[in-house]
C-alpha positions in Angstrom: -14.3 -16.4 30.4 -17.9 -17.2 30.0 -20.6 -16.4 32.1 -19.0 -12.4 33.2 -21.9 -10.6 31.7 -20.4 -9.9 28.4 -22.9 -10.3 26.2 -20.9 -8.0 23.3 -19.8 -11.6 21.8 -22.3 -13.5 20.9 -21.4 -14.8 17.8 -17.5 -15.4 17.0 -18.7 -14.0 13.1 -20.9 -11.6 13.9 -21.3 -9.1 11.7 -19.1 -6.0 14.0 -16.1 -8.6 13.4 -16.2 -9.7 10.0 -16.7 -6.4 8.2 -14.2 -4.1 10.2 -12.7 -2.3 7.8 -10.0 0.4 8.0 -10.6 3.8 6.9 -13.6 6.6 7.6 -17.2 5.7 8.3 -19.9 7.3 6.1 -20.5 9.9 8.8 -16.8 11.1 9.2 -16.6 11.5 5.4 -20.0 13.4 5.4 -18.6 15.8 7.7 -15.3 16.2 5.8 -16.8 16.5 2.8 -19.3 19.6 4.4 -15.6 21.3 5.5 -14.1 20.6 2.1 -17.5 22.6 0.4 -17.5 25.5 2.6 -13.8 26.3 2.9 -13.9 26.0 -0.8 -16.2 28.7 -1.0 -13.2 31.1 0.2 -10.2 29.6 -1.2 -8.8 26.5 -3.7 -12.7 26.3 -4.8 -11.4 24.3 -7.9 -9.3 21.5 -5.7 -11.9 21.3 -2.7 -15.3 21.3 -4.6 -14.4 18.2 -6.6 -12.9 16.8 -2.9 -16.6 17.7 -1.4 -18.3 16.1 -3.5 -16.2 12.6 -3.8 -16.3 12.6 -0.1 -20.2 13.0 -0.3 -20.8 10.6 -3.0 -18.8 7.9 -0.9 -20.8 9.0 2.2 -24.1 8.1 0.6 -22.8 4.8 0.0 -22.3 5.6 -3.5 -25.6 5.3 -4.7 -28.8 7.0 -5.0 -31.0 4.5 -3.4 -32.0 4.5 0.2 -31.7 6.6 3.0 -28.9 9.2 3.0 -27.6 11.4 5.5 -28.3 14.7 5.8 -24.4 16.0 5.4 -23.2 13.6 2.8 -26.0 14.9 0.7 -24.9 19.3 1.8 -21.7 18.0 0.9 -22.6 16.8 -3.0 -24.6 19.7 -3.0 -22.3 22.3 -1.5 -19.4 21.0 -3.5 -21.3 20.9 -6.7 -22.2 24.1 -6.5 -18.3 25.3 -5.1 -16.9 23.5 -8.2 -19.1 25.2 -10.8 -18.5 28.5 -9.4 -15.0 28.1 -9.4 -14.8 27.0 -13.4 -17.2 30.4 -13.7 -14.8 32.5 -12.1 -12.0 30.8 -13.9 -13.1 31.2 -17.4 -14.1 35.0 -16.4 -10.7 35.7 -15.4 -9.5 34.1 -18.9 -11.7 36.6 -20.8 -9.8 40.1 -22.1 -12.2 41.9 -19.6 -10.5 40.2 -16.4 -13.5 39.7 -14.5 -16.6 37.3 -14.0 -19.2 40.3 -15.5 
């Protein structure tokens, strides 16, 4: 059915054909890893820091190089930060004292 005006196929092996893949794009895992870091914040900070920032690192690409986008990067960040906060509070509830200070 050539000569319709769809110009969309060009190529039989272009590149939006060959590389589908199933499974989130970066920016959907950005954004889910952002959710993951701040729900952390108020509960299951030691499941969904660690999930934050896998979910990040796999939204930059995983690598270092490049550009990134602006929420996998809050999401590394964010979830760092949740996961260290949570292994604070953990080993200050451990102590004899019961709390963090």
């Amino acid at each position: 059915m050539a000569g319709f005006g769809q110009g969309t196929r060009r190529y039989p092996r272009s590149r939006g054909r060959t590389w589908s893949r199933s499974g989130p794009d970066r920016a959907t895992l950005g954004i889910i890893g952002v959710i993951c870091a701040v729900a952390g914040f108020f509960v299951l900070g030691i499941v969904l820091g660690p999930v934050a920032v896998v979910c990040g690192w796999l939204a930059m690409g995983r690598t270092w190089a490049g550009s990134r986008p602006t929420t996998a990067v809050v999401a590394l960040v964010l979830g760092a930060i949740d996961t260290l906060l949570a292994v604070i509070w953990l080993a200050g509830a451990a102590t004899p004292g019961s709390g963090i200070f």
